[in-house]
N, C-alpha and C positions, 0 to 999 in steps of 0.2 A: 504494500500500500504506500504511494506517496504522500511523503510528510514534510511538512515546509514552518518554518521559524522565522518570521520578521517580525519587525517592529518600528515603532517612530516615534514621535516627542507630541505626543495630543496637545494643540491647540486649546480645545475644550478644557482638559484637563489639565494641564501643565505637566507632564507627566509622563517619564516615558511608559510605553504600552504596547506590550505583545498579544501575538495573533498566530495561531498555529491552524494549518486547514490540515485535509485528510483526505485524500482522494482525486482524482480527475476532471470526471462527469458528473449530469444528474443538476436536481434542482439543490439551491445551497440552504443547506441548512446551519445558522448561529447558535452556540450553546451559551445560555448564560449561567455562571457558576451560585451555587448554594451560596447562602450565607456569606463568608470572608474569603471565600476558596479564589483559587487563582485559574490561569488557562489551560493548564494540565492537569487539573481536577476531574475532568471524565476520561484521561488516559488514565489515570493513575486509578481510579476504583473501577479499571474496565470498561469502561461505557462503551470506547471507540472498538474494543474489541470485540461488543456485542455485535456491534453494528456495523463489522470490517465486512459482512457478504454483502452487507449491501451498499458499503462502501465502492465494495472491489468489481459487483456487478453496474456499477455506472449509474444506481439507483440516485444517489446522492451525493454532495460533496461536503464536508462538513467544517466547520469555524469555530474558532473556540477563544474567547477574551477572560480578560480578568476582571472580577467583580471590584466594585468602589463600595462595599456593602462596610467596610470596617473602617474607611472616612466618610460615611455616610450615617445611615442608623444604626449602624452597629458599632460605633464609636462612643464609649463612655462616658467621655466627658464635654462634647462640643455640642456647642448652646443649639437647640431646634432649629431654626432659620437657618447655619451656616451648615447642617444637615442636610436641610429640603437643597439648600442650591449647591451642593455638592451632586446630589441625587441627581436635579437638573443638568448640569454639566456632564454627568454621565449618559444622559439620556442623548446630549445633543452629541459625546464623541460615536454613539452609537450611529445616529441618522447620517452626520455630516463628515464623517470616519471611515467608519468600518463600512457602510452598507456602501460608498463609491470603492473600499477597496475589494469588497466582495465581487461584485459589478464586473471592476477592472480585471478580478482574475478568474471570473467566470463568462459572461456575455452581457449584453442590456436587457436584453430581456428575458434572463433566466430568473426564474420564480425564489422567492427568499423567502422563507419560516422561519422560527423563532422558538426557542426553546429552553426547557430550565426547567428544573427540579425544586422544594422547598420554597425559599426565599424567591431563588432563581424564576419560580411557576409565575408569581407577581409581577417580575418587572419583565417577562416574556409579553403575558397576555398584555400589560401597560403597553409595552415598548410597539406592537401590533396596534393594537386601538387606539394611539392617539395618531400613528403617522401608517394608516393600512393605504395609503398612494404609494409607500417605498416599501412595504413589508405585507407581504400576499398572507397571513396566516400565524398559526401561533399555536405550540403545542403545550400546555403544562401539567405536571406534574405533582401532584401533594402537594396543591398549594391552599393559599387562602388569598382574598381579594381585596382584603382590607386593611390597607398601608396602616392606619392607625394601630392594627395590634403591634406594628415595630419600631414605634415612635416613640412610648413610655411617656404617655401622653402630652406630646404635642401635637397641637393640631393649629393648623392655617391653610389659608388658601391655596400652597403648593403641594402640600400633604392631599388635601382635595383632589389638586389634578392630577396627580399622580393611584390614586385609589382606586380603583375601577367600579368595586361595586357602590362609588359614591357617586362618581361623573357622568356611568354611563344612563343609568336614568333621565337623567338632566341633558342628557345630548342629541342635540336638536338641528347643528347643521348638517344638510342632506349629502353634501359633497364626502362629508366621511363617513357619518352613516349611512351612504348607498355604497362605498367600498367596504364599509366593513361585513354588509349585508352580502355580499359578493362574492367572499371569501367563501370556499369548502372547506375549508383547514381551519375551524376553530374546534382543538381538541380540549377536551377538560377531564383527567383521568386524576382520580387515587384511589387509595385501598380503604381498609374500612379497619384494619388492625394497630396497632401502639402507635400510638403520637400523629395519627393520622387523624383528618377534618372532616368526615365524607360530608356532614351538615356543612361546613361553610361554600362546600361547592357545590352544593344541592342550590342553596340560595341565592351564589352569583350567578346559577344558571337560570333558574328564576328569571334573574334581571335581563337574561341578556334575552329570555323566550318573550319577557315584556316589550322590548323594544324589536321584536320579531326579526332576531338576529340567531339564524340556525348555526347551532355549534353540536356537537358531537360530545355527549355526557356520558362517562363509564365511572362506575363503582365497583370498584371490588371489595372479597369479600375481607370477614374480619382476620384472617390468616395474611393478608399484605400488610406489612408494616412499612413505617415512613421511614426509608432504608433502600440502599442501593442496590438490591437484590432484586428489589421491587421494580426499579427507574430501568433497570438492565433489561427486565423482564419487559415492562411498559415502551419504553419506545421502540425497541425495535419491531415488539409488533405492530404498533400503530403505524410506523411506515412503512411496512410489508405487506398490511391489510388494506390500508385506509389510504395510501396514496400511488 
């Protein structure tokens, strides 16, 4: 399997920031990491080697960045606000970054998905639904939808746009709610075992069936736990079956 290592100094971020892809062909798919993890967080507990036949069969091509989750909310001592616009900033090296250099080293018009486990499941689905003109889709995993459980309560109006099951209600222009409507690829999977939410994503699908936005809801059962065994298990079938 081809494996590639670059990097550059984010603008965005100030920062420098690696990018490791995997593969050839195929539509691209972005991984965003759990929690603090870094971009070889799904080679390192396996993931990539779940997902090398369908790497290797030309099905997909895959990407993988580092999370800003531990200068972001998951930083213990940085006042709220300088949190939210950290989060920001990551959000724009992803749009204004990575999605031209995916672009540049797959074609213009090859399709991009979005994907993430945990933490990771939040700023996937976010990262899709606030900009679905440059990101066709979005897969996640064991996640929850509600930025505020990671904030230790702070809340303001960046925390808002960034939450899904806050904004998308309230979301009313048609230009991205008729692309996000568009999408085949909104996947929403977890298990139903230890430390796992099946309820919070019962009810952000709720929100997205209100806004008649079809997504693709699996639940497993209470033997899946919120655990890599599971995410190894979880994506490669969804892109084997469902795409």
């Amino acid at each position: 399997m081809q494996r590639e290592i670059t990097s550059w100094h984010s603008p965005a971020l100030n920062t420098e920031m690696p990018i490791v892809s995997y593969g050839h062909y195929g539509f691209a798919l972005l991984l965003v990491p759990t929690a603090a993890a870094d971009f070889l967080e799904y080679e390192r507990f396996r993931m990539i080697e779940s997902l090398s036949p369908l790497i290797e069969a030309g099905k997909l091509k895959v990407f993988s960045v580092n999370s800003m989750n531990k200068e972001s909310w998951l930083h213990p001592d940085m006042a709220g606000e300088h949190r939210a616009i950290r989060h920001n900033q990551f959000n724009a090296y992803i749009y204004n970054e990575v999605i031209p250099f995916i672009r540049n080293n797959t074609s213009a018009d090859t399709y991009i998905y979005v994907s993430g486990a945990s933490f990771g499941a939040l700023h996937s689905m976010n990262l899709f639904l606030k900009r679905p003109d440059i990101i066709n889709g979005a897969i996640s995993m064991s996640g929850v939808y509600d930025l505020s459980e990671y904030t230790k309560g702070y809340w303001d109006e960046q925390v808002y746009y960034n939450s899904p099951i806050h904004y998308v209600p309230n979301l009313t222009d048609s230009y991205y709610l008729d692309k996000i409507k568009a999408s085949h690829h909104i996947h929403i999977y977890t298990g139903s075992g230890d430390y796992e939410d099946p309820e919070a994503n019962r009810r952000f699908s709720q929100v997205l069936w209100d806004k008649g936005i079809w997504h693709d809801l699996d639940i497993w059962g209470p033997d899946i736990k919120h655990d890599w065994p599971t995410w190894r298990q979880m994506l490669p079938y969804i892109i084997d079956t469902k795409f």
